[in-house]
PASEBA-1860 file (N, C-alpha, C; in nm, 3 decimals):
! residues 259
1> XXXXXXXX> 0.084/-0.119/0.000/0.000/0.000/0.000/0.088/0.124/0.000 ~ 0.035/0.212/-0.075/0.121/0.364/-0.037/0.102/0.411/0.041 ~ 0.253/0.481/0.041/0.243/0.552/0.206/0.333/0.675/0.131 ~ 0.242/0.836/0.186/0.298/0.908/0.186/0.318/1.017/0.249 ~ 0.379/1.137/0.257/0.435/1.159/0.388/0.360/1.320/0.378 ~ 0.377/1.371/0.494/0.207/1.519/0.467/0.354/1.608/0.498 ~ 0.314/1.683/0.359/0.382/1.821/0.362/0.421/1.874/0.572 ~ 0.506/1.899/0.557/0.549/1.967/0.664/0.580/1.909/0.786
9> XXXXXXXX> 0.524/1.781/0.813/0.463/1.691/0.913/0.646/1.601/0.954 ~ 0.740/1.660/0.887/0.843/1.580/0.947/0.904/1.451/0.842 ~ 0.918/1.359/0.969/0.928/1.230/0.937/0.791/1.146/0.958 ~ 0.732/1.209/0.987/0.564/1.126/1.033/0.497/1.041/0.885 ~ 0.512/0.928/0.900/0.449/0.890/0.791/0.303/0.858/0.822 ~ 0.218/0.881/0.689/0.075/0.878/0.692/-0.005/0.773/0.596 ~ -0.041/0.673/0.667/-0.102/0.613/0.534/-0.264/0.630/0.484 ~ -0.224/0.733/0.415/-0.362/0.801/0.331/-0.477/0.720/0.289
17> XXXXXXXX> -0.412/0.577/0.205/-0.536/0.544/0.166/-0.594/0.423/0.276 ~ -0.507/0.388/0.371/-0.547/0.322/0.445/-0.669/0.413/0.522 ~ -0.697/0.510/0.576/-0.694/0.663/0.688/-0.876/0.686/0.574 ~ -0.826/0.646/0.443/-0.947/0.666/0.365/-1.057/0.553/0.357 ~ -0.984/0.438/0.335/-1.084/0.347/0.364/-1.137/0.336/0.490 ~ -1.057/0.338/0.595/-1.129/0.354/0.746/-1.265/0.455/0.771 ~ -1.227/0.574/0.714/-1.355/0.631/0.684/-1.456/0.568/0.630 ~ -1.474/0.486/0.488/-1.558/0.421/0.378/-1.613/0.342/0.519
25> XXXXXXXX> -1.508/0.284/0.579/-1.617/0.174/0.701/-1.687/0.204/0.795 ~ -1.633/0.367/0.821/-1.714/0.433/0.942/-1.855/0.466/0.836 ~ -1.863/0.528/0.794/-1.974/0.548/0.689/-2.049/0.418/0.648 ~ -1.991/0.320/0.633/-2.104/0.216/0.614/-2.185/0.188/0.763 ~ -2.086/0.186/0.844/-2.205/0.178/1.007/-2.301/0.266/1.003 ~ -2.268/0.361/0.972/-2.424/0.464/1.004/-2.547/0.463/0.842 ~ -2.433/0.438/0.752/-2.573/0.383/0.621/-2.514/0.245/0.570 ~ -2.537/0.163/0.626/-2.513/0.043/0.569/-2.605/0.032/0.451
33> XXXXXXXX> -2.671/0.116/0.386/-2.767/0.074/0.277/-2.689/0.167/0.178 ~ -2.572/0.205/0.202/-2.527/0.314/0.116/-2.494/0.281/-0.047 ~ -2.500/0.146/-0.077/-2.454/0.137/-0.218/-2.596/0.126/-0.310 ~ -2.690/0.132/-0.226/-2.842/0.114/-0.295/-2.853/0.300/-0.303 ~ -2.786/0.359/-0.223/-2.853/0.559/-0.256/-2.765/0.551/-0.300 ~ -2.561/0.526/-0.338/-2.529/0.582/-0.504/-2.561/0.519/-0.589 ~ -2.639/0.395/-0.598/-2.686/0.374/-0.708/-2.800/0.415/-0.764 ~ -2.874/0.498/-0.694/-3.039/0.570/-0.722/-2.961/0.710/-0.772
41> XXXXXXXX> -2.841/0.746/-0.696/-2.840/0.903/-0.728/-2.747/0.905/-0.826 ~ -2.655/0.829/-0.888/-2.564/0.816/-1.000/-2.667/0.785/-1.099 ~ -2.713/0.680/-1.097/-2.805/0.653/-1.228/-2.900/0.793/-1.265 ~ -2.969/0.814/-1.132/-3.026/0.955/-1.179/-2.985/1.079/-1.237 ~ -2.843/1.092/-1.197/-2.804/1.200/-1.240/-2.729/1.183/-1.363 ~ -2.726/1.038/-1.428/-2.719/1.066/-1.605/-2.791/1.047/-1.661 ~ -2.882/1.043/-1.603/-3.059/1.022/-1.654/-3.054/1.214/-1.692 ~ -3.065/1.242/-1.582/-3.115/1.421/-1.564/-3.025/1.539/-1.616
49> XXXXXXXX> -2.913/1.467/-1.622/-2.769/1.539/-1.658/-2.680/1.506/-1.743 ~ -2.730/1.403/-1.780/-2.644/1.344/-1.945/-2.520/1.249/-1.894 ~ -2.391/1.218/-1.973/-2.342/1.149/-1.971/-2.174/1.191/-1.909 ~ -2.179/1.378/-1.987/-2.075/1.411/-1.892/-2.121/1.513/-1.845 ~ -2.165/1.516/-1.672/-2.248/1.598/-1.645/-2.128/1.646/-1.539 ~ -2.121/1.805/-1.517/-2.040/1.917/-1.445/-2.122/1.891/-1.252 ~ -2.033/1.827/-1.203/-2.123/1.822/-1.051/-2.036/1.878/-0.961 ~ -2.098/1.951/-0.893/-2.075/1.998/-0.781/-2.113/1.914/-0.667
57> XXXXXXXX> -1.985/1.898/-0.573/-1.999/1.799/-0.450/-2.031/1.885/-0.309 ~ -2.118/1.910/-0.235/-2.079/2.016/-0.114/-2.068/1.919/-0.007 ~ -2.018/1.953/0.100/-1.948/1.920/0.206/-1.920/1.776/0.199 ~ -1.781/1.742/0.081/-1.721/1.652/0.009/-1.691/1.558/0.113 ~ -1.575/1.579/0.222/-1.514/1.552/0.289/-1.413/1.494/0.232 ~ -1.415/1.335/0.243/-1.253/1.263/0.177/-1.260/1.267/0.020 ~ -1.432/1.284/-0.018/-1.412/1.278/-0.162/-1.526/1.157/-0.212 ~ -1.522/1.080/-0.122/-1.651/0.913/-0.110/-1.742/0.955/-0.222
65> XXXXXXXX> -1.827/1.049/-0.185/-1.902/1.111/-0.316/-1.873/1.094/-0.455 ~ -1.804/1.172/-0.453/-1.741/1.211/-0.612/-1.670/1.096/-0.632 ~ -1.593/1.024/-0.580/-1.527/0.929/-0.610/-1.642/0.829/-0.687 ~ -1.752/0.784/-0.600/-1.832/0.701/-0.672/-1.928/0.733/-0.816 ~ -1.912/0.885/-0.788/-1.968/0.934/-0.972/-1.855/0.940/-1.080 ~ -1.720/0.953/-0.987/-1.629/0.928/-1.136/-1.595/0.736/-1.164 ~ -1.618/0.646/-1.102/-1.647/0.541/-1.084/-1.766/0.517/-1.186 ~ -1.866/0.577/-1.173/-1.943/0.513/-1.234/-2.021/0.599/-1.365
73> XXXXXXXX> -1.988/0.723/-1.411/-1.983/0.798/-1.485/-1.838/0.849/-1.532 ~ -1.791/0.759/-1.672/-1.650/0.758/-1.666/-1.616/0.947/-1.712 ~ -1.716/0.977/-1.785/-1.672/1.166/-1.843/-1.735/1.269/-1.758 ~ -1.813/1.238/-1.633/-1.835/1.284/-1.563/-1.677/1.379/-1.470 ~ -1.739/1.497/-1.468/-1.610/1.552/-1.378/-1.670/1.654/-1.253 ~ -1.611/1.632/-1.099/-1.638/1.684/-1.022/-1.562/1.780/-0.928 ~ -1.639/1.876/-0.875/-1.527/1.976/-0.759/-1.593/1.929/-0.683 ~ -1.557/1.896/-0.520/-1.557/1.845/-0.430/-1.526/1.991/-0.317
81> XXXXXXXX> -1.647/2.026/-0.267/-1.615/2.150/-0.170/-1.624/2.108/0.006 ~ -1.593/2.142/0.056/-1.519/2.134/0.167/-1.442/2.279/0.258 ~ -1.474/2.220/0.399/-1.403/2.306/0.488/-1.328/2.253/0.555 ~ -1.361/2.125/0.611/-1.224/2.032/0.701/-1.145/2.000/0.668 ~ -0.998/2.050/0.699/-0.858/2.055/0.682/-0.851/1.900/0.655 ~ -0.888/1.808/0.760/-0.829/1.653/0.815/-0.947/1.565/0.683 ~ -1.043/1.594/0.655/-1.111/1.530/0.530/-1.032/1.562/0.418 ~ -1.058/1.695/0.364/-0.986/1.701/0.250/-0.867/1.660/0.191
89> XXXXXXXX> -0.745/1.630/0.328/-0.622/1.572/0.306/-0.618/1.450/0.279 ~ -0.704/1.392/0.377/-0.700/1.226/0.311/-0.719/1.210/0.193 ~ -0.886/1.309/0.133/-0.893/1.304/0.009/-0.814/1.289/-0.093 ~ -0.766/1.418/-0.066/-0.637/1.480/-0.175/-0.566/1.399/-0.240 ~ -0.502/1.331/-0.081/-0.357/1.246/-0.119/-0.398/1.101/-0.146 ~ -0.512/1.096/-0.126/-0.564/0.949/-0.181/-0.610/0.916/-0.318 ~ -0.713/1.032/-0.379/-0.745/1.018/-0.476/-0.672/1.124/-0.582 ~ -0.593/1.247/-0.549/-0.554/1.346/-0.662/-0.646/1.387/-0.715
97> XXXXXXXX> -0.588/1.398/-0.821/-0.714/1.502/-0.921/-0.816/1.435/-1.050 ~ -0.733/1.290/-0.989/-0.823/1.175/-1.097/-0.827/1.216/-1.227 ~ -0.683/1.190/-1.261/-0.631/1.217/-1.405/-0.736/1.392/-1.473 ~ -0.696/1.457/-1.373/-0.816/1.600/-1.397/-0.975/1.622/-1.422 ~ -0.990/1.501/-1.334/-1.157/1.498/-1.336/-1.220/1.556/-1.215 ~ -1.135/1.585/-1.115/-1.165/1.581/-0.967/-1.108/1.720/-0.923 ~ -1.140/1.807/-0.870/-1.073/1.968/-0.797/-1.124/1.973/-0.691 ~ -1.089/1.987/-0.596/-1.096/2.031/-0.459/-1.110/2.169/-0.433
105> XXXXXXXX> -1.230/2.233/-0.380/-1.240/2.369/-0.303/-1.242/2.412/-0.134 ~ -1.150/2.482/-0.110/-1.207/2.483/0.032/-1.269/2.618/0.060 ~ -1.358/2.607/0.070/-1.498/2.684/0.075/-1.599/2.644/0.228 ~ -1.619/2.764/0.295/-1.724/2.731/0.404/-1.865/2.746/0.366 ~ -1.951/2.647/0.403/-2.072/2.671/0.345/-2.145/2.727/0.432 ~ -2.093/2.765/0.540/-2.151/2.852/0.613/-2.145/2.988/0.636 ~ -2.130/3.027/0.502/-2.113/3.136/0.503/-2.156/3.151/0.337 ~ -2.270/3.236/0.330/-2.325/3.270/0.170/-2.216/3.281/0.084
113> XXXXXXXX> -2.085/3.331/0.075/-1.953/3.379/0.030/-1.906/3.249/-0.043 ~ -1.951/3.137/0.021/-1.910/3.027/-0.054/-1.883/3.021/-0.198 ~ -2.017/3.083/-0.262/-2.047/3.025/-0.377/-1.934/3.145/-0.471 ~ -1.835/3.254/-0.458/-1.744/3.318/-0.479/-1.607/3.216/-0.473 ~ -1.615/3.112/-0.402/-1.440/3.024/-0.435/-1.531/2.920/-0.524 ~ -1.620/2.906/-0.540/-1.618/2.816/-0.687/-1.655/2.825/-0.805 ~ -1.583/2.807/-0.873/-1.526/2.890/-1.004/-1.562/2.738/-1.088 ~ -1.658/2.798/-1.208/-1.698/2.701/-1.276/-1.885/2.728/-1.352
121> XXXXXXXX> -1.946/2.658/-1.384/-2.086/2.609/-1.463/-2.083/2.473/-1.377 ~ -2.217/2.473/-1.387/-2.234/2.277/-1.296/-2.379/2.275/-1.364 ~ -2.396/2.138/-1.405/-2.525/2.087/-1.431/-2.605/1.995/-1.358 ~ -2.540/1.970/-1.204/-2.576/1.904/-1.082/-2.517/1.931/-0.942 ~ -2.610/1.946/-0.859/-2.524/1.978/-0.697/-2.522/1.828/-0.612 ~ -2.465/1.765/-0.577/-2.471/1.657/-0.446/-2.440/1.652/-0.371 ~ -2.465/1.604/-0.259/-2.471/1.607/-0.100/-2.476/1.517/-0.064 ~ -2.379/1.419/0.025/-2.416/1.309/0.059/-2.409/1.343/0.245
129> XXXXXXXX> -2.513/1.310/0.329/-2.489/1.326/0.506/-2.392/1.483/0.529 ~ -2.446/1.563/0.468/-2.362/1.665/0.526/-2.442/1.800/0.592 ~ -2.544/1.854/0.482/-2.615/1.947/0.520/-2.716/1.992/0.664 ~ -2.702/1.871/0.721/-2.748/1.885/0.836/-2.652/1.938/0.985 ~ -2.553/1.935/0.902/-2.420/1.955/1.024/-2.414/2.143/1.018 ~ -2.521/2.175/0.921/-2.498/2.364/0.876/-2.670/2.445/0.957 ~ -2.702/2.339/1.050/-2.861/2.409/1.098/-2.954/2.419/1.032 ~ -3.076/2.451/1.061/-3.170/2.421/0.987/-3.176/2.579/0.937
137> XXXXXXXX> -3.191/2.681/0.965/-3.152/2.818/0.905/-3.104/2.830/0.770 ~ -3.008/2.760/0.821/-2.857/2.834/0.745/-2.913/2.705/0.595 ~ -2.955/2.574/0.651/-3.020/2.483/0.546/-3.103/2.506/0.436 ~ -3.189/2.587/0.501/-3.288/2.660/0.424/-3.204/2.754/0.304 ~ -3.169/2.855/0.371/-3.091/2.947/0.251/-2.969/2.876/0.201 ~ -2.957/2.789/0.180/-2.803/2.703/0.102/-2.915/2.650/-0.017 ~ -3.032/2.596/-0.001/-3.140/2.541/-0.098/-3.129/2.681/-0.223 ~ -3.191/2.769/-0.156/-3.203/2.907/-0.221/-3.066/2.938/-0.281
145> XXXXXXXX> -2.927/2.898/-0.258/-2.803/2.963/-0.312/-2.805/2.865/-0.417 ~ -2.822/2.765/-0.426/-2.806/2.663/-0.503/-2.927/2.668/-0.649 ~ -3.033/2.711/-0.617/-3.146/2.703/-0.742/-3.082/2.837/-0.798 ~ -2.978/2.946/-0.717/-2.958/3.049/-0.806/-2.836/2.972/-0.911 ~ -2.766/2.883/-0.882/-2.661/2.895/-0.952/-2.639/2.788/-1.023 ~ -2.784/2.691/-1.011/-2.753/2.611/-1.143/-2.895/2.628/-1.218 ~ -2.863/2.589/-1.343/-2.904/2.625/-1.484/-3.064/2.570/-1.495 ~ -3.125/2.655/-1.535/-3.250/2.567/-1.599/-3.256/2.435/-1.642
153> XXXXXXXX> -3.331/2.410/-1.582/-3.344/2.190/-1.556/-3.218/2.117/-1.486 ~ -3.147/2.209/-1.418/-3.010/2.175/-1.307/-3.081/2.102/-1.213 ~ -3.017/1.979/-1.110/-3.050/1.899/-1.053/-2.991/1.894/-0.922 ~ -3.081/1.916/-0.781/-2.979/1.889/-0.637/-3.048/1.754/-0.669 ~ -2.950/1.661/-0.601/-2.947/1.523/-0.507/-2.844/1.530/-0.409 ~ -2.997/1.536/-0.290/-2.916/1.548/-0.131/-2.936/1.427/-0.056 ~ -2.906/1.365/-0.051/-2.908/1.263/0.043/-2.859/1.220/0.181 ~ -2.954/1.290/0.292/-2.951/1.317/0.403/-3.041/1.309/0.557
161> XXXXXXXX> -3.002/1.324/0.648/-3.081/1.310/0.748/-3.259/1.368/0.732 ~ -3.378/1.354/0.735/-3.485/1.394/0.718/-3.585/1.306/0.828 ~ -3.600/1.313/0.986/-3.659/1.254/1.065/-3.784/1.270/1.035 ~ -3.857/1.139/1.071/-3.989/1.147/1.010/-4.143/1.204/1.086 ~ -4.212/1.278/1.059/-4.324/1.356/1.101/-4.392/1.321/1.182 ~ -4.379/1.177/1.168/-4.450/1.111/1.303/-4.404/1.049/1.416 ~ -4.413/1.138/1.544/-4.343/1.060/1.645/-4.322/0.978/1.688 ~ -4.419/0.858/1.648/-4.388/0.709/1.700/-4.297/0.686/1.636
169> XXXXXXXX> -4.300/0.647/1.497/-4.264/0.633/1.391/-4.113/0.669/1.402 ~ -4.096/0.802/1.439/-3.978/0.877/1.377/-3.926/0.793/1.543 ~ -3.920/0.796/1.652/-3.871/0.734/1.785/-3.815/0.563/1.726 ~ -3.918/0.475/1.675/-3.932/0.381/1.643/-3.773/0.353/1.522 ~ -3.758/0.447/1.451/-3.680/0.473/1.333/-3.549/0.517/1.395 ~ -3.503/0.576/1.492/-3.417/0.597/1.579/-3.357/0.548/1.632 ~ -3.431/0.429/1.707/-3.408/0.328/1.809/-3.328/0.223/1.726 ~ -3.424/0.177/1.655/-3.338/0.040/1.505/-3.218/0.135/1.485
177> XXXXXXXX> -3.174/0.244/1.395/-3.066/0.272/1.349/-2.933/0.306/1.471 ~ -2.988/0.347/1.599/-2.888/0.363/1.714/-2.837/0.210/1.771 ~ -2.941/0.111/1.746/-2.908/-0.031/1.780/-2.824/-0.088/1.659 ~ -2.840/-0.077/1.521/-2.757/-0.108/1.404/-2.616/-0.060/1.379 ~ -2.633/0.077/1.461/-2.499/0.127/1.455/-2.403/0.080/1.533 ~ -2.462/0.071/1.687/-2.386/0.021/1.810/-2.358/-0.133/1.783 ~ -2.418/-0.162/1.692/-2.411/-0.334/1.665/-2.255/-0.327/1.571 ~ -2.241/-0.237/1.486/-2.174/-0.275/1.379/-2.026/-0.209/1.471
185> XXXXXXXX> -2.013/-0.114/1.579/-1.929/-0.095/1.636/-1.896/-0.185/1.696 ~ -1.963/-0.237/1.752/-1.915/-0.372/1.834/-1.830/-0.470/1.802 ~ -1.934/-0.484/1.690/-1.871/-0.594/1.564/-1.724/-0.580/1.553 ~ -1.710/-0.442/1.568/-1.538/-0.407/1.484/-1.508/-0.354/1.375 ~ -1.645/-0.314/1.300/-1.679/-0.329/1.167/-1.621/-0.165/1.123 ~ -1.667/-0.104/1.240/-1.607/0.071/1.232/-1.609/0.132/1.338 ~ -1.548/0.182/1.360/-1.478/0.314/1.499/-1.630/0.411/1.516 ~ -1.647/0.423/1.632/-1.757/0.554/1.702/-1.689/0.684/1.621
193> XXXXXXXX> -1.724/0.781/1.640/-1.703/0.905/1.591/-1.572/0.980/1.657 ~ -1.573/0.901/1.766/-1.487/0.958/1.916/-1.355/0.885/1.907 ~ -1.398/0.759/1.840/-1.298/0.645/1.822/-1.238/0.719/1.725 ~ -1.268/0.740/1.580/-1.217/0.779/1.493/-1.125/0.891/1.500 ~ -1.209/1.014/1.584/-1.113/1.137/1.607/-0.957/1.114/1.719 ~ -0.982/0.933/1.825/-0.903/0.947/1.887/-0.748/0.891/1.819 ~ -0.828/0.804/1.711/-0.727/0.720/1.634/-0.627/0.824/1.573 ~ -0.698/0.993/1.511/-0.631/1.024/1.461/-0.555/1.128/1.528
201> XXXXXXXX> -0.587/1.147/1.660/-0.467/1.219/1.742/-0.372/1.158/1.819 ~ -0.373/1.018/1.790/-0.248/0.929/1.821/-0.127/0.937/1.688 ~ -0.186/1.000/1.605/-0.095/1.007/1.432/0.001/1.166/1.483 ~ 0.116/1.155/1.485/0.165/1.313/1.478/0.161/1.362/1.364 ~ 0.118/1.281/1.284/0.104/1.309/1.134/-0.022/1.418/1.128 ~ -0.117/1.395/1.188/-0.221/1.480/1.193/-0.260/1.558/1.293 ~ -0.120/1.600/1.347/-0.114/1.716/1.442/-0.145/1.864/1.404 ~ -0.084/1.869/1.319/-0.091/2.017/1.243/-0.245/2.006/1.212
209> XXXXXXXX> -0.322/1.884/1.093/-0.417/1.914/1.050/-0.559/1.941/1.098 ~ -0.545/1.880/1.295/-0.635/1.861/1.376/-0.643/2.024/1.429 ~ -0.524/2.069/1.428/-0.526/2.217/1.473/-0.544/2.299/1.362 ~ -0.560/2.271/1.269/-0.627/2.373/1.237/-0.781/2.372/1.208 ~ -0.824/2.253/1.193/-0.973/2.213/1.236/-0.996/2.263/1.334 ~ -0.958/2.252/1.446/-1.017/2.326/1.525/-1.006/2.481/1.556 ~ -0.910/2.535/1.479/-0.931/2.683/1.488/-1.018/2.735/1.386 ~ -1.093/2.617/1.288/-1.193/2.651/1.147/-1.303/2.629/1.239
217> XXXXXXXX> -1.361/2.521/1.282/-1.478/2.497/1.374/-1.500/2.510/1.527 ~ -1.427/2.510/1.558/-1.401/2.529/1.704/-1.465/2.425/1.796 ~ -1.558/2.478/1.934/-1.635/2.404/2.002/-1.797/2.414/1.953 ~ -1.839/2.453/1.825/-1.969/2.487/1.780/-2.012/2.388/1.712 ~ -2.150/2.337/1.754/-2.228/2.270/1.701/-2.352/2.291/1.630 ~ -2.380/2.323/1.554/-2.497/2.368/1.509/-2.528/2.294/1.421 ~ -2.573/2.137/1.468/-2.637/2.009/1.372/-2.829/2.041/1.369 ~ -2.882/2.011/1.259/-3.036/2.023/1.315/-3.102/1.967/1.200
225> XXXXXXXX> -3.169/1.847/1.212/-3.182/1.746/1.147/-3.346/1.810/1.105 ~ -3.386/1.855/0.988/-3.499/1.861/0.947/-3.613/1.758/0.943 ~ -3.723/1.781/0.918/-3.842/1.646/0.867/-3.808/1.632/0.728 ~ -3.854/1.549/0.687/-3.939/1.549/0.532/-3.984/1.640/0.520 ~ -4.078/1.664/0.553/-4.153/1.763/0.501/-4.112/1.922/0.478 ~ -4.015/1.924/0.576/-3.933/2.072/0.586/-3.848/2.067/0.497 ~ -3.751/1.961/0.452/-3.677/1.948/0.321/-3.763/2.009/0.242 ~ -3.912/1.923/0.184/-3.929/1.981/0.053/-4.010/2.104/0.053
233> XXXXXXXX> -4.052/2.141/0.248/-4.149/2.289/0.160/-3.973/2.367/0.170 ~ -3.927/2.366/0.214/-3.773/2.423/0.202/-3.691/2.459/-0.012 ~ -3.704/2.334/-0.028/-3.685/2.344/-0.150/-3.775/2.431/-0.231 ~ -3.923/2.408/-0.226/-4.027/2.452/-0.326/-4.006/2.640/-0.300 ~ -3.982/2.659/-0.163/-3.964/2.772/-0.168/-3.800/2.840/-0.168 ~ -3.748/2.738/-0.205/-3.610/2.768/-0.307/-3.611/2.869/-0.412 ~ -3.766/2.731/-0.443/-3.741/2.777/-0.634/-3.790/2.644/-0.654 ~ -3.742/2.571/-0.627/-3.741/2.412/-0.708/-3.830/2.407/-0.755
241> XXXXXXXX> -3.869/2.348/-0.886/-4.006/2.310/-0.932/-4.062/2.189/-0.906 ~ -3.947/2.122/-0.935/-4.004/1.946/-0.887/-3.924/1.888/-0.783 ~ -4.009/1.848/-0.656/-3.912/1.769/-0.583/-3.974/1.638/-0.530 ~ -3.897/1.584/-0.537/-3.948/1.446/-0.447/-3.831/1.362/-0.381 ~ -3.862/1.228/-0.288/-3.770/1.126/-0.260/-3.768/1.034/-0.349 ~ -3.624/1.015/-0.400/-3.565/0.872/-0.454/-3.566/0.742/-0.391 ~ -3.543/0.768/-0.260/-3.459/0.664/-0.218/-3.457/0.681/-0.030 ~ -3.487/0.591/0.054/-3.538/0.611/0.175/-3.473/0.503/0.210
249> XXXXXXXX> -3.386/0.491/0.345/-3.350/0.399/0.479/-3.333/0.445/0.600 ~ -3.455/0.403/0.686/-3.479/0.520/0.772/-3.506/0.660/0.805 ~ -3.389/0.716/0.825/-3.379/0.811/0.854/-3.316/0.961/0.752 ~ -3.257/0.817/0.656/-3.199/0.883/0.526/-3.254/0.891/0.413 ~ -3.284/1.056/0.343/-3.369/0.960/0.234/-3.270/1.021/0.097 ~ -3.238/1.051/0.019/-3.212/1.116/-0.136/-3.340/1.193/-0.168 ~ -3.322/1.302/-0.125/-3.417/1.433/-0.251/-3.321/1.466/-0.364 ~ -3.453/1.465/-0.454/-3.422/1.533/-0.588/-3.497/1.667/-0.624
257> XXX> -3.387/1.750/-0.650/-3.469/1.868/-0.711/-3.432/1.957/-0.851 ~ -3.555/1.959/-0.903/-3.511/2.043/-1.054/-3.522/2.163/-1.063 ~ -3.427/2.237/-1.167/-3.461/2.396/-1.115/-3.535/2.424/-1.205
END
């Protein structure tokens, strides 16, 4: 496996793509149904967007996203936006620029200003588990930045947290996925969230990159998991003309929206 060494970091060696797949496994614990939503939202989006369709990735992280649309849409080409120092690096140095299909932005989406560092036309936006980590506020108007800046018959696919309207239901839906998760930790299968961040402050390799994460995010949390239903009156009063769900497991579903 390659191993390569992070700008500045010394003698600290880092193994990137190992550091990347560990992620791919933390991510399957919390959507273990994840290869059934890129396969609803890849197929869809050369359905809606043709064959080499311009996508925009927001809150990319290692890249997982985009990686699986240049995977499976070979002329497809993506920017991958991002604010976390410690995601984007793994990315970077794992995947490159995928023979120039792939660019990296670091852009905060929390902040309207975003849409000024990315430089480009897109004929699709995607989101995979991220938009909920930006509040439900700030959620709302990212819908609205997005119907401004892609094109007539442009396409979001977000595929994300959306708890469901009904309280039994939505409790009931909670309970299974907090027991599936804790199951698959157990298992060994992937690191807690806590696990993951501790694994990587045992790396001096990712000394530098942890500090500056935390001088980008600090101690602020502002996660806020919408309904269904707030997704799409959210969208319609975007702009969107058509929206609906693709694709549902639990708690996760894939919206699609056309501009």
């Amino acid at each position: 496996m390659t191993r390569l060494v992070i700008r500045g970091a010394g003698t600290h060696d880092v193994d990137w793509p190992g550091r990347w797949q560990a992620w791919e496994r933390q991510s399957r614990a919390y959507l273990p149904q994840r290869e059934g939503c890129l396969a609803t939202l890849t197929t869809t989006l050369v359905r809606l967007a043709g064959q080499r369709p311009r996508v925009l990735d927001l809150g990319a992280g290692t890249g997982m996203l985009s990686a699986a649309i240049l995977d499976a849409v070979p002329e497809a080409r993506c920017a991958a936006v991002d604010l976390d120092p410690v995601m984007t690096e793994i990315g970077r140095r794992t995947l490159g620029d995928a023979d120039g299909r792939l660019r990296w932005v670091d852009a905060d989406l929390r902040d309207p200003a975003w849409v000024a560092a990315v430089d480009g036309e897109f004929d699709a936006v995607v989101s995979l588990t991220a938009f909920h980590m930006l509040g439900a506020p700030r959620q709302a108007s990212l819908y609205g930045e997005l119907w401004h800046l892609l094109p007539a018959g442009g396409v979001l696919l977000n595929a994300d947290f959306a708890s469901c309207d009904c309280p039994r239901l939505r409790d009931a839906i909670e309970r299974v996925e907090a027991d599936r998760t804790q199951a698959a930790i157990a298992a060994g299968v992937a690191r807690s969230f806590a696990g993951w961040r501790e694994d990587l402050e045992g790396e001096p390799g990712f000394a530098g990159l942890l500090a500056e994460r935390a001088r980008r995010f600090g101690a602020t949390k502002t996660d806020s998991i919408l309904s269904a239903s707030e997704h799409v009156a959210s969208l319609r009063q975007a702009g969107f003309a058509e929206v609906d769900t693709l694709w549902q497991d639990g708690s996760i579903r894939l919206f699609a929206a056309l501009s």
